[in-house]
Each structure stands twice: as structure tokens, then as C-alpha cells.
N, C-alpha and C positions, 0 to 999 in steps of 0.2 A: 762267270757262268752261274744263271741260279740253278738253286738246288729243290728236284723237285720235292711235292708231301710225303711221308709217311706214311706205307699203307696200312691198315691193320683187319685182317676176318675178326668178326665175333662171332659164334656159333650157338653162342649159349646165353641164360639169361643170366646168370652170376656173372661170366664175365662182362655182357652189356652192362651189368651194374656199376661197377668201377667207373664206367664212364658218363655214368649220367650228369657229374657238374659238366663238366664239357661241354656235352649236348644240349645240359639249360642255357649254358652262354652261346654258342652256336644259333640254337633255335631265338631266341630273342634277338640277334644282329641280324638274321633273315627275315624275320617275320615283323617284328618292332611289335611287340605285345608280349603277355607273359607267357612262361612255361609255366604247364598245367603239372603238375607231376603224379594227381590220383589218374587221369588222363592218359600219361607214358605209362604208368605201372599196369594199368589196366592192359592195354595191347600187348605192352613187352616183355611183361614180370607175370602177370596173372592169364596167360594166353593157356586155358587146357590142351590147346592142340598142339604144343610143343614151345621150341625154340625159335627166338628170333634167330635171324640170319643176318648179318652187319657189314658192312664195306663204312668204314674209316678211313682219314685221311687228317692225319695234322703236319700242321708246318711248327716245328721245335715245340712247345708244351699246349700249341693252340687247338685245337680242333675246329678243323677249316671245309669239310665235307662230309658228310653223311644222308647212306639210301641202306631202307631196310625191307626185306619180306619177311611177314609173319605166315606162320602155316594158318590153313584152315580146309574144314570139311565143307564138301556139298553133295545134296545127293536128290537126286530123282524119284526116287520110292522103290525103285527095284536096284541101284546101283551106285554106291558113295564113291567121290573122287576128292582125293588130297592134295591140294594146291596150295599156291602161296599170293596173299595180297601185297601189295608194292604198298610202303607208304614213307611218309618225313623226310624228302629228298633236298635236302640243304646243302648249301653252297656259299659259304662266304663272297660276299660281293667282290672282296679284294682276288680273289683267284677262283672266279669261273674261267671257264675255259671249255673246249670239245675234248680235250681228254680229260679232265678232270672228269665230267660226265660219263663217258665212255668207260674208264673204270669204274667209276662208283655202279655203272648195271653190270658191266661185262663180271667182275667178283659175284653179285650176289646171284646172278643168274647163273654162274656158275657150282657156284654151293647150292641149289635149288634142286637143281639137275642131279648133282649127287646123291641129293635125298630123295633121287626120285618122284619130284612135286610134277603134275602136270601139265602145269601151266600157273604164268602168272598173270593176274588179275589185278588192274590200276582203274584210280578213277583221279589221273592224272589236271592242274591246273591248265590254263592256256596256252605258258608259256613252257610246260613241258611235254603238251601233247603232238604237235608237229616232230620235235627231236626223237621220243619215242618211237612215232612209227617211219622216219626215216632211216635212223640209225638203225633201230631193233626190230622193226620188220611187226610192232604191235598191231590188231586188228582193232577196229571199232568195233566195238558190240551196239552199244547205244550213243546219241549224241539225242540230248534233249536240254531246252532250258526249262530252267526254274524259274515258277510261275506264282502268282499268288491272285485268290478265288476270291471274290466277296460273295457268299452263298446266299440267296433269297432266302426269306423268311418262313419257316418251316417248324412244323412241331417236332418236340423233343423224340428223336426214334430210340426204338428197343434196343437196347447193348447186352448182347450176348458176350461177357468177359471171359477170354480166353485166358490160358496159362501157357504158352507157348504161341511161337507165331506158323500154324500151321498151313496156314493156307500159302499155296502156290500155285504157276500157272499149267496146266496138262504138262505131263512130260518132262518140264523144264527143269533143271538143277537150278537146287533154294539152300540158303540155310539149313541145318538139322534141323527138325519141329523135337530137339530135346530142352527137359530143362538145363541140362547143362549147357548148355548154348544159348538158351533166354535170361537165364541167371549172371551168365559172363557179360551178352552184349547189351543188356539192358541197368547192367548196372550205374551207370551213369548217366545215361541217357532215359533212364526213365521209360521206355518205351510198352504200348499198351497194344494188346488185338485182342479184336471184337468180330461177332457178324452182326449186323446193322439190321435190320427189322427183318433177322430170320435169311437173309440173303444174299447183303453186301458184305464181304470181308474186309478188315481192315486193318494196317500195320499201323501205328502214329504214335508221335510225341506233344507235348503243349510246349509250345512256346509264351516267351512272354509276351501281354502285349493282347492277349485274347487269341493268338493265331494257333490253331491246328495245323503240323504237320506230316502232311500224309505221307508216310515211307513205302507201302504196298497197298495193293488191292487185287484183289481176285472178284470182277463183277459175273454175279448168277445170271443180272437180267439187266438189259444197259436201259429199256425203258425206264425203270426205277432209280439208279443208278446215281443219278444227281439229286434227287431230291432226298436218298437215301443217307448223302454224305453230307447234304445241307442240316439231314437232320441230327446227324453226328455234332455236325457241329453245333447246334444249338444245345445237344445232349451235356456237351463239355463246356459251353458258355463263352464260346471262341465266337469272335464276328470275321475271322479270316480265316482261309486256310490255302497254304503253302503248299505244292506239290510241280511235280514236273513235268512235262506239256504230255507226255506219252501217256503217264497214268492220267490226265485229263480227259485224252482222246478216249480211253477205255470205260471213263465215265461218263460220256457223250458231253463234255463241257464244250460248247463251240469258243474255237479260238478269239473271237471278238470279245468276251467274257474273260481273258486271262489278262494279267500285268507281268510284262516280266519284272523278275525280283533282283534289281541292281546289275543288271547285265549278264546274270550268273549263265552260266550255261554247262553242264552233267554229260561226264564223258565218260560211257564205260570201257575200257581195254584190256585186251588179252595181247598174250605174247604163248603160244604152244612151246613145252619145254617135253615129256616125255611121251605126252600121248596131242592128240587135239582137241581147242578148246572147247567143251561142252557149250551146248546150248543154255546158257542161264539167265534163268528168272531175273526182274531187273527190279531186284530188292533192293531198299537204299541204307538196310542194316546190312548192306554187305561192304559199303564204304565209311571207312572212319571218320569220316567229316560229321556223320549225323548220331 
């Protein structure tokens, strides 16, 4: 009879430390590329808003599965809530399994709960987002692909350089507009907000390659709107720019004007843990990928 893994809680970043060779050999048999490790330290070790949370699973000195939530804030302008983002859900090829799964959420959702998070927050891949919301009961917030724009020719627009990524949509729960928050999530990602000729808001990154990637927008006036971001991009010297079909609708790009970008397709999910899940803003500095 085999014998099942190992389970182990992390609760804290000291003790997630110990196990970061593990997790570099782990994530590199999952993924077949490298582990980033200013990357892990950033989410896991340098997170202001607290401690990670861990569900481990080795089989004798391996490390053969790992899902974590990291805390984070969001807040509306009248009302911050304390949630937890899902992210790094590994699984050794040699022992997936339905419980292997099943524990690796059912622990951390359970340490979540304890801490009183409100809800967790996933921007789940393909093949983990059906399992989510059949097993765990996750809700879709957004489903959009990703898209990429070739912008007509336009002159260079005004960039009002923000210090903070302020802008969000009425109402909705966003990131903090602090620096402690822009400081943390832009540290490796480089990420810039502007308003565009006095009107158009905007989140983004450069990629290489000349492409602009759009992470938010908040549009004043959607007459303007495209030609506002065409001229962003000509501001930055970018001849593309990458964004998600949703934020394109909001800048009046018609669909026949977009490419999808490698099949990708942007999943946002909740899962209600102590309260229900807020309405939020569908910022893409709220998911680790960007």
C-alpha cells in the first residue's frame, strides 16, 4: 500500500524560507523554465501586508505540491477589505491526483478563514479553472482574452506622470492608491500611471519588442479614448500594445482591430470566505503574472 505525502502549514515568511530550495526544484519540474527568486521574494518575503499562507506536501525529502495565498488590501474610497490572492499552484506531474488538489485548497482556505480574509482572489490558468469552480464553488468575476492592438498613427500625447496608480472604476474595490503599495507592486515590474491628454487614465508596463502593456484604464471620454492610447503609445515609442478585450471595449477598440495574443485568455475568480466577494475593479496589478 502506498504511502500518502506529507502535509505541512507554513504560516509565516521565515518559515516559507526554509523551503525555498524545494520550491525552486518543484517549480522548474512544473513549469520547465527558471525560478525567478527576486520574483518569489517579492510576493512571499517582502509582502507588507502580512504573511504568506502554505499547504505543502512532500513525498520523503521531495517536495511534490504546493498552493499559496498571499494577503492583500483593497479598497473602494469609503471602505478597505482584507483578502487573500491564490497563486504558485504546483503539482508534481508524477502525483496529481483529485485529492492531492483538494487538500493543497481545502488547508489554505482554511488558514485564510482563520485569519479572517474575505475572500480569495485567483487569476487561475486553464487547466485550473474548471477544478476551482466545481470543487470550490469559485465565482467568475471576469473572463476576457488577451489581445494585442496595432495603434494608427498618432501624435505623441501629454503624460501627466502619476506616483501612485490612482485611478479606478466608480465604486469599485482597486488596489490602495498608496505608496506603499506602488513601491511593493511595481517593483519589478516597472509599472508607470499617467493621464493621457488631461483625460485618459492609465496603468502600464513596456515590454520588449516596442509593445505597451495596458494593465488599467479608467476612460473620461470613450470619443477620445483610442486615439488617446494610440498616442501613449507613440509617447513611449511602442508600435504595439497589449491589453485585454474588456479594457479594449472600454476604449471603444472594435473587435475586428484586435489579435488574440497566443490563445491566452484572463480569468478573474473569487471564492467568499468571511464576508462576500466585493465588486472589483479589474486591475491586472492585482494578478502576479504581470
Amino acid at each position: 500500500m502506498s504511502i500518502g505525502p506529507e502535509w505541512i502549514d507554513v504560516g509565516t515568511a521565515n518559515q516559507y524560507r526554509e523551503h525555498l530550495e524545494a520550491v525552486a526544484v518543484l517549480f522548474e519540474a512544473v513549469f520547465q523554465r527558471p525560478y525567478l527568486p527576486l520574483l518569489w521574494n517579492q510576493f512571499y518575503l517582502e509582502n507588507p501586508y502580512g504573511d504568506p499562507l502554505v499547504a505543502l506536501a512532500y513525498s520523503g525529502s521531495t517536495l511534490v505540491a504546493h498552493q499559496a495565498l498571499i494577503p492583500q488590501v483593497a479598497t473602494n474610497g469609503n471602505k478597505t477589505v482584507h483578502y487573500h490572492l491564490s497563486l504558485s499552484t504546483m503539482v508534481h506531474p508524477a502525483h496529481r491526483s483529485l485529492p492531492v488538489f483538494l487538500e493543497l485548497f481545502k488547508l489554505v482556505h482554511r488558514a485564510a478563514t482563520e485569519r479572517a480574509s474575505a475572500f480569495v482572489l485567483g487569476f487561475p490558468n486553464a487547466n485550473l479553472y474548471m477544478p476551482l469552480r466545481r470543487c470550490f464553488a469559485y465565482q467568475t468575476l471576469i473572463e476576457s482574452p488577451l489581445c494585442n492592438w496595432v495603434p494608427p498613427q498618432a501624435d505623441c500625447a501629454i503624460l501627466s506622470m502619476n506616483d501612485n496608480l490612482s485611478c479606478a472604476q466608480a465604486g469599485r474595490f482597486a488596489p490602495p492608491a498608496t505608496v506603499e503599495y506602488w513601491a511593493w507592486r511595481t517593483k519589478l515590474n516597472h509599472a508607470r500611471a499617467c493621464t493621457v491628454n488631461g483625460r485618459l487614465q492609465a496603468v502600464y508596463k513596456l515590454l520588449d519588442g516596442g509593445i505597451l502593456n495596458l494593465l488599467h484604464t479608467v476612460v473620461a471620454d470613450p470619443a477620445t479614448a483610442r486615439m488617446d492610447l494610440a498616442g501613449l503609445a507613440a509617447a513611449e515609442q511602442c508600435c504595439g500594445v497589449r491589453l485585454t478585450e474588456r479594457h479594449a471595449e472600454l476604449l471603444g477598440l472594435a473587435r475586428a482591430e484586435l489579435r488574440d495574443h497566443e490563445g491566452y485568455c484572463l480569468r478573474m475568480l473569487a471564492r467568499p470566505l468571511c464576508t462576500s466577494v466585493q465588486e472589483m475593479d479589474f486591475n491586472l496589478l492585482l494578478c502576479d503574472i504581470f
